[in-house]
N, CA, C and O atoms as a GROMACS GRO file, in nm:
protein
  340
    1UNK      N    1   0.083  -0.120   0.000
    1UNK     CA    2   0.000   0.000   0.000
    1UNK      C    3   0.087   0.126   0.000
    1UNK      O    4   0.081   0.209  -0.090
    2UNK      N    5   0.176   0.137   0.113
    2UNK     CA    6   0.278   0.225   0.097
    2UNK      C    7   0.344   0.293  -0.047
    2UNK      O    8   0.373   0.411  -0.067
    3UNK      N    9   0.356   0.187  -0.129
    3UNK     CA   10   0.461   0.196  -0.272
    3UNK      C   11   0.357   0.246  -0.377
    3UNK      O   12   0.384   0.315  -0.475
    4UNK      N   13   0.224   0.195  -0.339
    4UNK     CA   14   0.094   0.201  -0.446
    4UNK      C   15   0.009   0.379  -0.392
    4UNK      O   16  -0.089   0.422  -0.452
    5UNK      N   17   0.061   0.440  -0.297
    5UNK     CA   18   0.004   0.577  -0.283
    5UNK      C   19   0.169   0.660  -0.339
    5UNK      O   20   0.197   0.751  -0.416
    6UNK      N   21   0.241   0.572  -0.255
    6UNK     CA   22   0.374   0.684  -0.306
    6UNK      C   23   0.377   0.720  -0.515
    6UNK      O   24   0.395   0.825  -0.577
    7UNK      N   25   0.349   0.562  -0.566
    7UNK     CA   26   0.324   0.625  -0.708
    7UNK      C   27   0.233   0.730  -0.773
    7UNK      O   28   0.246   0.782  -0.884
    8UNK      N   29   0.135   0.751  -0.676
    8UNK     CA   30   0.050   0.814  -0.711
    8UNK      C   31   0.056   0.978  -0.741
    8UNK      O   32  -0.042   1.037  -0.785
    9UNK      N   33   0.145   1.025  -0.721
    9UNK     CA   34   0.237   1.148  -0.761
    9UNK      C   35   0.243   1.133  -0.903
    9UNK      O   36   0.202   1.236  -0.958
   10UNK      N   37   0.292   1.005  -1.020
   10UNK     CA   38   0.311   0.980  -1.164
   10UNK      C   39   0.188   0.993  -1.212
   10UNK      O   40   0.191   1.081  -1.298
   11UNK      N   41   0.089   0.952  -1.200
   11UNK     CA   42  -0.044   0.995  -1.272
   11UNK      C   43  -0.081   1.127  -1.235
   11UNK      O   44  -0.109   1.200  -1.330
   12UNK      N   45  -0.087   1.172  -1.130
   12UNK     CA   46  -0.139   1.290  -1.088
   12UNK      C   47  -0.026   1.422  -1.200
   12UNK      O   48  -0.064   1.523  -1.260
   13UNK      N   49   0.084   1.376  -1.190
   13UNK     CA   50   0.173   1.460  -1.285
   13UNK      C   51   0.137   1.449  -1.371
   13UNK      O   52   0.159   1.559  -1.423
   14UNK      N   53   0.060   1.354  -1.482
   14UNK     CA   54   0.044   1.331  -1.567
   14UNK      C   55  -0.085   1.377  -1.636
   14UNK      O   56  -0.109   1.412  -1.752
   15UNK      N   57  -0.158   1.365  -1.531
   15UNK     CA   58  -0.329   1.420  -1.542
   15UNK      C   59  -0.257   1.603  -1.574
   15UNK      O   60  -0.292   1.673  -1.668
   16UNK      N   61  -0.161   1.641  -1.475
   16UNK     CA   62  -0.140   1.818  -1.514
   16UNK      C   63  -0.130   1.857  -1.671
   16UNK      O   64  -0.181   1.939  -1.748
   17UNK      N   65  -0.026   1.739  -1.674
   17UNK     CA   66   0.056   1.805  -1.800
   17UNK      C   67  -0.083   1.742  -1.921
   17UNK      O   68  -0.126   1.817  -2.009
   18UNK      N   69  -0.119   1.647  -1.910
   18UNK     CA   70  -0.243   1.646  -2.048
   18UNK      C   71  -0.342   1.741  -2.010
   18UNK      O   72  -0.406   1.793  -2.102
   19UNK      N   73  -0.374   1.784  -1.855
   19UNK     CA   74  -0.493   1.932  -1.878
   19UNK      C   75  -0.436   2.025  -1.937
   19UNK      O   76  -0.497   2.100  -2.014
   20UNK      N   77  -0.300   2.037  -1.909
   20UNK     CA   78  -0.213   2.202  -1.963
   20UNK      C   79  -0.273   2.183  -2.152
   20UNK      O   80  -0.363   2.243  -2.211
   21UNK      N   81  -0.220   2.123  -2.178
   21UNK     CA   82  -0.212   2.067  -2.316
   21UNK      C   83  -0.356   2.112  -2.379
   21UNK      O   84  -0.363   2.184  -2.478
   22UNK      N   85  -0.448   2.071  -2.325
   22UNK     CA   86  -0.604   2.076  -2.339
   22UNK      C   87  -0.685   2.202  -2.298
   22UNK      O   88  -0.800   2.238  -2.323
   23UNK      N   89  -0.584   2.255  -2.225
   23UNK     CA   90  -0.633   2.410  -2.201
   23UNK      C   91  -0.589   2.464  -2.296
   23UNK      O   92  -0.669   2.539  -2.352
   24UNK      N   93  -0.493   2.457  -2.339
   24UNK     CA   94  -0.397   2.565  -2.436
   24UNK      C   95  -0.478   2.541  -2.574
   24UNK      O   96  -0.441   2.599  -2.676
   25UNK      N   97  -0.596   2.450  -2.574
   25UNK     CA   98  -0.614   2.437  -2.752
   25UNK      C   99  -0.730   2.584  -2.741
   25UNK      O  100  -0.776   2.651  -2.648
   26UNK      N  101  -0.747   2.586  -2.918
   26UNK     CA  102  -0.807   2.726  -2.968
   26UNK      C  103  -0.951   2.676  -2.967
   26UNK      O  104  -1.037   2.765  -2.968
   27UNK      N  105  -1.000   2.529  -2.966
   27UNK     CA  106  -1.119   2.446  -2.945
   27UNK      C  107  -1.162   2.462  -2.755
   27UNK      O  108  -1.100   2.438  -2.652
   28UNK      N  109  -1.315   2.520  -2.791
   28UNK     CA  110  -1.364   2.524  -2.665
   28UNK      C  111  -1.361   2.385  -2.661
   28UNK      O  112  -1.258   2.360  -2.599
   29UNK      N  113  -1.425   2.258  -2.699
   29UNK     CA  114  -1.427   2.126  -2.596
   29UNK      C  115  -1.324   2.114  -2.528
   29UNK      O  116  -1.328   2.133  -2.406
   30UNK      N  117  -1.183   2.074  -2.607
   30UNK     CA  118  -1.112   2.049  -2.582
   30UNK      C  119  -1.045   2.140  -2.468
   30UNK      O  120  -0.991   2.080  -2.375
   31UNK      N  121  -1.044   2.281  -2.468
   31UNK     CA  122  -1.049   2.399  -2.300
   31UNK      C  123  -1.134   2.311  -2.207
   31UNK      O  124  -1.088   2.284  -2.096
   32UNK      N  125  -1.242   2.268  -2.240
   32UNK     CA  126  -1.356   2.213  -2.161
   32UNK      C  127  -1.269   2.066  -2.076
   32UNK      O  128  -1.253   2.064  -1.954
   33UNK      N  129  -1.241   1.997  -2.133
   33UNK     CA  130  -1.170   1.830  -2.138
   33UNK      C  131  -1.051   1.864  -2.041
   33UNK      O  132  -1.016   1.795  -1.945
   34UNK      N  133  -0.976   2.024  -2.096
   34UNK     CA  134  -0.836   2.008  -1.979
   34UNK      C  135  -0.887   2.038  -1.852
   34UNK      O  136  -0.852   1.979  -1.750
   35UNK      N  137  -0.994   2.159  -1.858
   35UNK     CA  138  -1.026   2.149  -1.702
   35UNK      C  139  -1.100   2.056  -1.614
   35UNK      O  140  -1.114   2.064  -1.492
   36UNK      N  141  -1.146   1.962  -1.697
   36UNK     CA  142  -1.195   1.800  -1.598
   36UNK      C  143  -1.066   1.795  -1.583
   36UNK      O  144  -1.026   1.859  -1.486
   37UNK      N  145  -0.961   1.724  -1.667
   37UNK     CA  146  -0.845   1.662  -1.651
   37UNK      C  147  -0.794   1.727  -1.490
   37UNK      O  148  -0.794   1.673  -1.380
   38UNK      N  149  -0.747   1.877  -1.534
   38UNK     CA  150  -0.725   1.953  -1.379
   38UNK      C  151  -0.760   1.924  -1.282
   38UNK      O  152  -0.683   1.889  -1.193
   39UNK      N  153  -0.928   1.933  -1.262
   39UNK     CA  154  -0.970   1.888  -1.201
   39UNK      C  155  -0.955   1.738  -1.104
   39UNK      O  156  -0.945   1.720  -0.983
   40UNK      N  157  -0.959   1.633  -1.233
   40UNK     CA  158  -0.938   1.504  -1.177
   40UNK      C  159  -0.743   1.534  -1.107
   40UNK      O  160  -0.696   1.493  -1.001
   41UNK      N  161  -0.698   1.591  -1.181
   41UNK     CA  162  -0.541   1.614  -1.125
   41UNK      C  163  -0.545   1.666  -0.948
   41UNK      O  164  -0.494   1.609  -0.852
   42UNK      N  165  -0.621   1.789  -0.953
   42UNK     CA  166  -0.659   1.812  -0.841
   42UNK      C  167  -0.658   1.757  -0.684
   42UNK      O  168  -0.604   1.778  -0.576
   43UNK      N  169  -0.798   1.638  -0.776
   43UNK     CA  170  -0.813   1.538  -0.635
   43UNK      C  171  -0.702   1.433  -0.614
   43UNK      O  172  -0.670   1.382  -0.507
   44UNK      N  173  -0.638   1.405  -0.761
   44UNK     CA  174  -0.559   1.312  -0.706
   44UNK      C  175  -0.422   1.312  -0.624
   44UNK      O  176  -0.369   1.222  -0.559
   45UNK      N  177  -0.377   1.467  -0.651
   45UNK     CA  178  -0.264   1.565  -0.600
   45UNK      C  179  -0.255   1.562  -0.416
   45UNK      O  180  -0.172   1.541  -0.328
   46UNK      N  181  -0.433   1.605  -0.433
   46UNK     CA  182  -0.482   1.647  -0.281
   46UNK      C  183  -0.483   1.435  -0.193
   46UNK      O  184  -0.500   1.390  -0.079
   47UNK      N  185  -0.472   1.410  -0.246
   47UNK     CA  186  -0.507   1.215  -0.191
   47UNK      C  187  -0.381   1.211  -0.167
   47UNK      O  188  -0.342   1.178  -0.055
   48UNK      N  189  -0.272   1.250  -0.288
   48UNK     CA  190  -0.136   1.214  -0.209
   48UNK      C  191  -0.053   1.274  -0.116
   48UNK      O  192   0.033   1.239  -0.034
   49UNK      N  193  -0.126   1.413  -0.169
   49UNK     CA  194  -0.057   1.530   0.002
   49UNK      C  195  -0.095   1.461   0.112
   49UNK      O  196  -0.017   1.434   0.203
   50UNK      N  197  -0.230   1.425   0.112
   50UNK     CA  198  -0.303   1.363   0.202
   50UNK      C  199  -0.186   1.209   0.278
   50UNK      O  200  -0.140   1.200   0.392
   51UNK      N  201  -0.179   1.165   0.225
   51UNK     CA  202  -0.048   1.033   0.254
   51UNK      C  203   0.066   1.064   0.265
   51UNK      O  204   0.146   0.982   0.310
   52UNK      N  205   0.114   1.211   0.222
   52UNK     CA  206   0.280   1.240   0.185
   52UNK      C  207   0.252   1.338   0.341
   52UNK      O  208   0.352   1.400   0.378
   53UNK      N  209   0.151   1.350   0.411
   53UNK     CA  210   0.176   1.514   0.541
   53UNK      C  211   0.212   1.605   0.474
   53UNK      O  212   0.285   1.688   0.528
   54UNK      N  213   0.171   1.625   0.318
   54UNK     CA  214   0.198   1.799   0.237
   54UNK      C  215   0.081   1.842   0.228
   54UNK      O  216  -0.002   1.829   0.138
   55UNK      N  217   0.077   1.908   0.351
   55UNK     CA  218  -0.058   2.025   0.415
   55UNK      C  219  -0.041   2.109   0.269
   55UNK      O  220  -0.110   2.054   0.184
   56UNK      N  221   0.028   2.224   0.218
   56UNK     CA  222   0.059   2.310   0.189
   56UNK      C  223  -0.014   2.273   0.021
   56UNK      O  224  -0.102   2.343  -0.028
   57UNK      N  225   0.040   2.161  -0.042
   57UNK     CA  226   0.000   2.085  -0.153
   57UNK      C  227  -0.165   2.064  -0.126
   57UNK      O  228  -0.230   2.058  -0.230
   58UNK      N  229  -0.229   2.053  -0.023
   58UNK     CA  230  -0.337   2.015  -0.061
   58UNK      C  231  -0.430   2.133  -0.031
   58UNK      O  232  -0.545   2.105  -0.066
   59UNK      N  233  -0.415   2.281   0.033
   59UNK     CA  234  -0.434   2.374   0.032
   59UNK      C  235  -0.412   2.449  -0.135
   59UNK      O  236  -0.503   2.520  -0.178
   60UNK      N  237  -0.311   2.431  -0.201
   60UNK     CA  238  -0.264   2.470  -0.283
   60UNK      C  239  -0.402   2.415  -0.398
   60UNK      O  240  -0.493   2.490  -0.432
   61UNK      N  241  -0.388   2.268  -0.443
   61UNK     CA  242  -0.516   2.205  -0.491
   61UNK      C  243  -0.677   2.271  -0.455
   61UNK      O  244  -0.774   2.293  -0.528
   62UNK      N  245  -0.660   2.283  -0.346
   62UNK     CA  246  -0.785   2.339  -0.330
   62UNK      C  247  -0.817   2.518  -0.394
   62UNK      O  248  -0.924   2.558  -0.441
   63UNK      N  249  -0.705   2.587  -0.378
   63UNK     CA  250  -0.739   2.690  -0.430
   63UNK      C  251  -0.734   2.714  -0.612
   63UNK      O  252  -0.777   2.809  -0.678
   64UNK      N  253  -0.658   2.574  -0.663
   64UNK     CA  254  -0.614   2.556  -0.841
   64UNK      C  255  -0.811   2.475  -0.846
   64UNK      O  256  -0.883   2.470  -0.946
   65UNK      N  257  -0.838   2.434  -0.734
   65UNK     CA  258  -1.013   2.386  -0.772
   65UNK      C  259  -1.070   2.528  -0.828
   65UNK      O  260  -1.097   2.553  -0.946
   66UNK      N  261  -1.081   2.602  -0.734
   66UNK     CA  262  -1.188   2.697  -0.721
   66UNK      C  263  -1.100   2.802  -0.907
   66UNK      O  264  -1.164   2.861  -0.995
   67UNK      N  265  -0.984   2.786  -0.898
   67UNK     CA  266  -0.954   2.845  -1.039
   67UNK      C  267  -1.010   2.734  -1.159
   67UNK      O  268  -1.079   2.767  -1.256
   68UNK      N  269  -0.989   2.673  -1.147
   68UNK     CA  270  -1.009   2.534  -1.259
   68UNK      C  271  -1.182   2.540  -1.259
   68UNK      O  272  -1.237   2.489  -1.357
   69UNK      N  273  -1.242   2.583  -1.184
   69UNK     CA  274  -1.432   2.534  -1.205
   69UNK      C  275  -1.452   2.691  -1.278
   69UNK      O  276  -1.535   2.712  -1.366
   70UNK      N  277  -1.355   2.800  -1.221
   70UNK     CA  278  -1.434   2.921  -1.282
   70UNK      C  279  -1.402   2.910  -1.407
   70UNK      O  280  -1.490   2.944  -1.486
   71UNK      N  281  -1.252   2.852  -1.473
   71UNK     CA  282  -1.197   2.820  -1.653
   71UNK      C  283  -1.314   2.746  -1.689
   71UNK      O  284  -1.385   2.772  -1.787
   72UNK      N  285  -1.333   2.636  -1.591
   72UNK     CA  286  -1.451   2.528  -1.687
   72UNK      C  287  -1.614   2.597  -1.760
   72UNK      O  288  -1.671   2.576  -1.868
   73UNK      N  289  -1.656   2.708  -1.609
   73UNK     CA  290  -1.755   2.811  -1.690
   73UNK      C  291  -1.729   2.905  -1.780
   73UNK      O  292  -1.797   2.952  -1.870
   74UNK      N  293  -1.601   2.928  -1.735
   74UNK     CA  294  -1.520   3.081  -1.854
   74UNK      C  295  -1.562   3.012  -2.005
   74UNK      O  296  -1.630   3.060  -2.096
   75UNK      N  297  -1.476   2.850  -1.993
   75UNK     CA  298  -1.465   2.846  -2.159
   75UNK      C  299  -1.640   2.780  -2.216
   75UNK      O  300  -1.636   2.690  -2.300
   76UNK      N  301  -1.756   2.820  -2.176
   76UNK     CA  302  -1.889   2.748  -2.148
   76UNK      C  303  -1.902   2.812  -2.341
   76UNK      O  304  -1.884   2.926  -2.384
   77UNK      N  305  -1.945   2.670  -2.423
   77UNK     CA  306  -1.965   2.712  -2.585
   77UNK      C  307  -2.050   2.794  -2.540
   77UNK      O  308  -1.967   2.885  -2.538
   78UNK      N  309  -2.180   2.864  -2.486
   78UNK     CA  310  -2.235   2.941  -2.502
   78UNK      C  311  -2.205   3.063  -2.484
   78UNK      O  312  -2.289   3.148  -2.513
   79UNK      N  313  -2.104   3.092  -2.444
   79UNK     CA  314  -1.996   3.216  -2.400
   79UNK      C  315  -1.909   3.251  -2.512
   79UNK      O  316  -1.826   3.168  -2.550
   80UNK      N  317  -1.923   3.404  -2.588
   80UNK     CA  318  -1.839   3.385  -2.681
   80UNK      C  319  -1.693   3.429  -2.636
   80UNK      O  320  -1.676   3.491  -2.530
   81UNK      N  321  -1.596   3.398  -2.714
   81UNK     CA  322  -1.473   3.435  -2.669
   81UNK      C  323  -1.431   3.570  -2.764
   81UNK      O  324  -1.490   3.618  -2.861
   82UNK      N  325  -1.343   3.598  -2.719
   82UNK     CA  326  -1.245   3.737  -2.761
   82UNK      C  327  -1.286   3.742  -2.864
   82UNK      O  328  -1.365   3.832  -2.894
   83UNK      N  329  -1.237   3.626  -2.974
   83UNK     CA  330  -1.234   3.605  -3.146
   83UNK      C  331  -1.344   3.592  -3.212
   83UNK      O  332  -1.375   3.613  -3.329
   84UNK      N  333  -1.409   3.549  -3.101
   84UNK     CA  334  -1.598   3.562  -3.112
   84UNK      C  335  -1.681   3.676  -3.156
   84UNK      O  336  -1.782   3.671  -3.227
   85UNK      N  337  -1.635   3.755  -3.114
   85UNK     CA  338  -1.687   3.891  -3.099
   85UNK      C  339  -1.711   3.966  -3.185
   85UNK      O  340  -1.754   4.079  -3.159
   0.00000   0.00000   0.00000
């Protein structure tokens, strides 16, 4: 159990870097898709602070939540963007 939470840092890194990726496209879904991803990165970040005693990391997650839900309404298709306009 020990070895199976300590990995859990490699997906959670991994969930970041494919939301980054998915935020950065010029396609609202795909804006839409990175901030689940974030999201799911989020909780899984905050599970291993949670096992690692990194208070600071899971404070940190919690405040990249409350940024990551307002991107997920920001990029909403019914919302036009800049280029929209």
């Amino acid at each position: 159990m020990h070895a199976a939470l300590d990995l859990l840092q490699w997906p959670a890194m991994l969930l970041t870097v494919a939301a980054s990726w998915y935020v950065g496209s010029a396609r609202k879904h795909r804006r839409k898709w990175g901030f689940i991803l974030f999201l799911a990165s989020n909780l899984v970040w905050a599970v291993w602070g949670l096992w690692a005693h990194a208070y600071a990391l899971i404070v940190l997650q919690a405040f990249l939540v409350v940024m990551n839900v307002r991107g997920l309404f920001k990029t909403d298709p019914a919302q036009p963007t800049v280029s929209d306009e």
